[in-house]
Each structure stands twice: as C-alpha cells, then as structure tokens.
N, C-alpha and C positions, 0 to 999 in steps of 0.2 A: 439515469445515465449509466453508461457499461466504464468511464472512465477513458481516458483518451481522450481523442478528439471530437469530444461532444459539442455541440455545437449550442449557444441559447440565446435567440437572435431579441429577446424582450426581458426586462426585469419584469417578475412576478415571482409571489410566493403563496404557498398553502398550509396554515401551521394546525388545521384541524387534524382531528382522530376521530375517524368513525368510529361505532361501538363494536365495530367487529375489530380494530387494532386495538384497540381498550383490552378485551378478551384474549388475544392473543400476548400481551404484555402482560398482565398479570398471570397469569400461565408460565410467563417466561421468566418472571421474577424469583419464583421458586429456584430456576439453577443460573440464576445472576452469580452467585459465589463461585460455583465451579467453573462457569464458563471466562469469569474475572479473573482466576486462579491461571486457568492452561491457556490464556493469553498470555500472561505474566513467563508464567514455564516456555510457550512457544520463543515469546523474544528475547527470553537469556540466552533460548539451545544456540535459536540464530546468529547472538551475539557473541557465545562461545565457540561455536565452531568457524566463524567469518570475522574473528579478530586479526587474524595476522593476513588476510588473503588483500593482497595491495588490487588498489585502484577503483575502492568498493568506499562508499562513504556509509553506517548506518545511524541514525539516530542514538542519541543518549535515553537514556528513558529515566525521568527521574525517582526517586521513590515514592509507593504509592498508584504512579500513573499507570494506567493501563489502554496501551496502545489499539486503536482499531484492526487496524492494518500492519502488517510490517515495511517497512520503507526501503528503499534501498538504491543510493544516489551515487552513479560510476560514469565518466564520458565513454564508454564502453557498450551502454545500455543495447545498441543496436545489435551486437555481438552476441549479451545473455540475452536478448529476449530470440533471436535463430538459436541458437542453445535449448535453452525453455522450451520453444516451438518442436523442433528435432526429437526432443523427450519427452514429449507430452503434459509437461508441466506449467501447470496454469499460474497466470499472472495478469496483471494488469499495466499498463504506462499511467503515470500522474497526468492529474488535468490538466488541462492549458490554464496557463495563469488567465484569471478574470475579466483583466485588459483585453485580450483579446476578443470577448463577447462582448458585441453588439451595444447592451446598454452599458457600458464603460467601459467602450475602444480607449484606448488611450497608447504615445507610441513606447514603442516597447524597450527604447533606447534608455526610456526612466524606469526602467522594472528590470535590471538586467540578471537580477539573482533567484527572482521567480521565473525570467523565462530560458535559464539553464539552470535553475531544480526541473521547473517541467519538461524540458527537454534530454535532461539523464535522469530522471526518476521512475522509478519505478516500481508497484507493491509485490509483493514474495505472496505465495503461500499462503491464508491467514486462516484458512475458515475453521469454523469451529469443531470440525470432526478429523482435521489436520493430523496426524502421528509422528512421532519423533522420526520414524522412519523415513517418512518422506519429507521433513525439515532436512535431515542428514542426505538426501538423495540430491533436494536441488540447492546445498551448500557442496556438495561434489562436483554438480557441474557448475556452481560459478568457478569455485577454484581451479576446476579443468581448465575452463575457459577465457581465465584471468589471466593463469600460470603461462 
C-alpha cells in the first residue's frame, strides 16, 4: 500500500521470502550500519530544527531505537500537506486505523486516539538517500506554514 487511504477489504497475510528477497537482504545487511546511523542523524536534525515550531507534535525516540519513518502529528495536517504539495516535497498521510478495514470494522467512537493520530498524521521525508538539505528545506515550510 502507498499509505493513506488504503483500503483491505479481507484478513490475509504472506510471511514468506522468495529467494530472490533472501538475496537482496543479504546484500543489504552489508550497509544495515550506515543506513541505521543516518536514520538516527535524519530524526535528531528533524527534532532539532522543529522543536520550538508550535502545533506540530513529533515522536520521542528512545535510545537505541531507530525510527522507519518520521512521524509527524499536527490538527493542521491539511494545511502541510497543500504546503508539501505547492513544493514538491514528498510525504505520505498515516494509515487509517484498522477498525476501519473490513475484517475488524469496529465503531470508531472506541478508538478515538487512533482515529485523530490517523487523521493528523502524517510521515516527513524519510528515505534513505534524504540530505540534511532537504530535512532543512521541508522544516522551512512547516514553520512557514505553522508560523
């Protein structure tokens, strides 16, 4: 799924690995370190330059952990992602909470904090070829945007 509003109308799961992901995973284990490293480096920059910028909520990250994605939870979100959008800067919106798929509809009146994370959430920036530059370009326009 691309994130958002995906939709997944049946439970099912696939926990196999062909041998062709076998091969590309060991290949990839080689720069496991570095790429665990300039995760780490991406979400202090984003944590250091988007501490003071009100109405942004980001994750704590504890020590040790290293984050997928960067996160980043505002009632605002509709506002950064026309921002984002306008600058060409890619992102994605949080899933719909689970409840909402098909095999475990449930009403949503019992889930109220997973369905406003999902609905102000949203991931930054993350991938792994990411540069400080462009960390620093789309904490510009949230704080443009915020401000």
């Amino acid at each position: 799924g691309s994130g958002g509003a995906d939709l997944h109308p049946v439970f099912g799961s696939n926990f196999k690995y062909t041998s062709l992901q076998g091969a590309v995973l060991r290949a990839q284990l080689e720069r496991a370190g570095e790429r665990i490293k300039r995760a780490q480096d991406r979400d202090q920059l984003y944590l250091k330059l988007l501490k003071d910028c009100p109405g942004i909520s980001l994750p704590a990250v504890e020590a040790g952990e290293v984050l997928q994605w960067t996160d980043l939870v505002s009632p605002r979100r509709a506002e950064l992602i026309a921002a984002f959008q306008r600058e060409g800067i890619g992102f994605r919106e949080f899933w719909l909470p689970i409840t909402t798929q098909e095999p475990y509809r449930d009403e949503p009146a019992k889930y109220p904090v997973s369905h406003a994370i999902s609905q102000n959430g949203m991931w930054l920036p993350s991938h792994f070829d990411l540069t400080d530059q462009q960390i620093k370009m789309a904490c510009a326009v949230i704080q443009r945007t915020l401000s």
